[in-house]
Wavefront OBJ file of the C-alpha trace (Angstrom):
o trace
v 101.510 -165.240 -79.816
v 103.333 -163.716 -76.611
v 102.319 -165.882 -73.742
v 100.405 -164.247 -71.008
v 102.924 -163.698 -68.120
v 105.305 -161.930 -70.880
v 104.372 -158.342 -71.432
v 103.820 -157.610 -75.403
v 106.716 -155.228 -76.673
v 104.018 -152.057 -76.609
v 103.008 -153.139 -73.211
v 106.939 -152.787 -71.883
v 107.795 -150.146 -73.822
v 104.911 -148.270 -71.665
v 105.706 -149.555 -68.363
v 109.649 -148.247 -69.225
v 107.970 -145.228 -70.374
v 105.527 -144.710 -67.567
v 108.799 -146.017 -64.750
v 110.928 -142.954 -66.302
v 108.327 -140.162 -66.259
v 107.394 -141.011 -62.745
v 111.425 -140.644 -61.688
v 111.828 -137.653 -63.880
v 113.950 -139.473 -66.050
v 114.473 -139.315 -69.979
v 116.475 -141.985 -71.732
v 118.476 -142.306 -74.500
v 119.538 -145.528 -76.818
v 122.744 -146.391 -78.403
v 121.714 -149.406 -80.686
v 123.794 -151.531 -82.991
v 122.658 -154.717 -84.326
v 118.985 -153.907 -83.339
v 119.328 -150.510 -85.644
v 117.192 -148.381 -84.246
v 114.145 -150.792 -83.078
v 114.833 -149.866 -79.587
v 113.890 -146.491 -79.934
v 110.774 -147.215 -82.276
v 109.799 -149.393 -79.879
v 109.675 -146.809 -77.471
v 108.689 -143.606 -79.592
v 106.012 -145.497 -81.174
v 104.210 -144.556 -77.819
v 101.994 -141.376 -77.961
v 103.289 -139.058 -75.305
v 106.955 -140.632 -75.367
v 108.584 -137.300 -76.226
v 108.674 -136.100 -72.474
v 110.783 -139.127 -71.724
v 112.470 -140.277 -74.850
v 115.777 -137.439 -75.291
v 117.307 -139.052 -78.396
v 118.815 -142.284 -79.880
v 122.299 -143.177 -81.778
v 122.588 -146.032 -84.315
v 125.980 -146.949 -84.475
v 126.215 -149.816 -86.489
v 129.797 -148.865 -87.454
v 133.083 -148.710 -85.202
v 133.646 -145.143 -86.468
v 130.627 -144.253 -85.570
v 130.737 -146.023 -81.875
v 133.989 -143.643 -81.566
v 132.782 -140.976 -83.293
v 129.156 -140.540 -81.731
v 129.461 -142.284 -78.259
v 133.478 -141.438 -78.028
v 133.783 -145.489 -77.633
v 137.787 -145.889 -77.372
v 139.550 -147.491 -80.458
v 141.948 -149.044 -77.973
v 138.736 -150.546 -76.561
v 137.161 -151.707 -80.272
v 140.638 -152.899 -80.750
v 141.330 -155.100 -77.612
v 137.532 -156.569 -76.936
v 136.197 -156.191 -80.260
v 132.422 -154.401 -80.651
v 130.462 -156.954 -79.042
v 131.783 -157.350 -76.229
v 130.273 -156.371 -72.205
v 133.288 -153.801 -72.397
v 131.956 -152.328 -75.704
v 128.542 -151.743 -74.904
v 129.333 -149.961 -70.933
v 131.163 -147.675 -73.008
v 128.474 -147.033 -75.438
v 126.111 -146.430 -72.550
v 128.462 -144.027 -71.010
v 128.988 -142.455 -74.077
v 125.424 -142.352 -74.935
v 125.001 -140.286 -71.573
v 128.009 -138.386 -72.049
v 126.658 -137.288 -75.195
v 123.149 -136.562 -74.197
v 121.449 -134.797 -71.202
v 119.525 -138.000 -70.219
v 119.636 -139.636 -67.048
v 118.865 -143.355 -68.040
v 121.188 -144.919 -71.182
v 120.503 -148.525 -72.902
v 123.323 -150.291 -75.534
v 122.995 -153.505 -77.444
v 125.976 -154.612 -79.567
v 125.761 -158.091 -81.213
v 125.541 -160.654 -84.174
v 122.142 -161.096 -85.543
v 123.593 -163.182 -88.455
v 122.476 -165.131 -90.311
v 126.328 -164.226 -91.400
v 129.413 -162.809 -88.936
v 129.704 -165.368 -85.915
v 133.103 -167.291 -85.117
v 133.523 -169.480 -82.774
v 134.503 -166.904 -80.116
v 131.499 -164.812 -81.259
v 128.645 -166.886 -82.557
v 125.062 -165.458 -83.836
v 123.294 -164.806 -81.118
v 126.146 -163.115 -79.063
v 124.354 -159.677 -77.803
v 126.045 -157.582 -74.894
v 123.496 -155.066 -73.653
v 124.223 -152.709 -70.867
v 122.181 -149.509 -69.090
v 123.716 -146.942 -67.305
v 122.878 -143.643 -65.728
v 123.547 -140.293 -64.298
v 123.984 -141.729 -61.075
v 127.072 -143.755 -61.798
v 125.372 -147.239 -62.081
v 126.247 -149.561 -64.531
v 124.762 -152.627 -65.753
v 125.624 -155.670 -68.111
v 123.868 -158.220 -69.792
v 125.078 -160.979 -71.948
v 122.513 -162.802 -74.075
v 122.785 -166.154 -76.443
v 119.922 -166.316 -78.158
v 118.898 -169.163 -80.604
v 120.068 -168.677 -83.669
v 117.133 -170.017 -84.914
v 115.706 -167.548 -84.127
v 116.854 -165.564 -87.481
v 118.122 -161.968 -87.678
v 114.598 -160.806 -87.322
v 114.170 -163.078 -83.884
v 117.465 -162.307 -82.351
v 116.770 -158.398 -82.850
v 112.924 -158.554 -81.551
v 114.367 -160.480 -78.468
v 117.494 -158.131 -77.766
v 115.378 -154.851 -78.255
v 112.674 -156.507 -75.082
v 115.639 -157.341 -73.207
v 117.137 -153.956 -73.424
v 113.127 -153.102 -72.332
v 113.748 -154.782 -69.587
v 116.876 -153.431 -68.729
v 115.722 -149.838 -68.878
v 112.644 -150.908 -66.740
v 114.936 -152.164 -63.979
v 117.383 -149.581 -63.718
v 114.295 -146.723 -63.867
v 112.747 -149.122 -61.043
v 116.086 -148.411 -59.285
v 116.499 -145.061 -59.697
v 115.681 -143.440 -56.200
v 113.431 -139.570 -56.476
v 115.380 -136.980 -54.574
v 113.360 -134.296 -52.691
l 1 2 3 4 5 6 7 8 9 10 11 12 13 14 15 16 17 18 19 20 21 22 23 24 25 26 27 28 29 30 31 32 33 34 35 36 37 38 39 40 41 42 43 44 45 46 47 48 49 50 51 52 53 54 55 56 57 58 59 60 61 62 63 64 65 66 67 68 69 70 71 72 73 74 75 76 77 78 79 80 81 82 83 84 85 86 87 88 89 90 91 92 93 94 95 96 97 98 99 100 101 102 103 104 105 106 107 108 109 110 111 112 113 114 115 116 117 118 119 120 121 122 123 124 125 126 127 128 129 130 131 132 133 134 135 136 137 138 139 140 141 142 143 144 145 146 147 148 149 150 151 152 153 154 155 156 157 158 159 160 161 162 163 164 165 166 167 168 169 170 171 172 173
């Protein structure tokens, strides 16, 4: 049960919704280990279509280079999850796109693929927009949490994320 100062997933995915369409902003998501719950989270709203533009699920490498034109050099020297990764997959996702807000989450949502370096739990998240800002967010979560857990909790960070930088984003006349 979601305790009562924390907004329920619907509940933020409105207010990021509602935030946007009073900037005159649309968003797009570039989603890895949360595979696409980002953007049912926020499509699942009736009337989201005037503020959601589109969403990428690049779970691969290839498809980080391919779709968000994430650098290999990049991949190669930080790894995918990594703060460096997922900047360039928000860039990339508003390169690609004609939105003005982008959100990226890159991580391990095991149970399976942490080291020691890396461990489940490891997300990198990151929003950026047309207006050249750029923002990072590392997460640990609990690993007890379980795949399930770790992917709820990154898709309502990445929420909040969007939430903030729409908050941010100042109207021009």
């Amino acid at each position: 049960m979601p305790r009562a100062n924390v907004p329920s997933m619907p509940a933020l995915a409105r207010q990021v919704l509602a935030e946007a369409r009073a900037k005159g902003l649309t968003i797009v998501t570039a989603e890895s280990c949360t595979g696409g719950m980002l953007a049912a989270a926020l499509t699942a709203i009736s009337g989201s279509s005037d503020v959601f533009d589109r969403a990428f699920v690049t779970y691969s490498n290839a498809a980080k280079m391919a779709m968000l034109g994430v650098p290999e050099a990049l991949l190669a020297r930080h790894g995918a999850v990594s703060p460096e990764v997922a900047g360039a997959m928000a860039e990339g996702a508003l390169k690609a796109s004609g939105a003005g807000l982008a959100v990226a989450i890159t991580g391990i949502a095991g149970p399976g693929g942490g080291t020691a370096t890396k461990p489940v739990g490891l997300v990198h998240l990151a929003a950026a927009s047309r207006d050249g800002r750029l923002q990072r967010l590392e997460r640990h979560y609990d690993p007890a949490l379980g795949r399930a857990g770790i992917r709820r909790a990154a898709t309502r960070d990445a929420l909040f994320l969007l939430k903030g930088m729409a908050e941010d984003t100042r109207v021009s006349a």
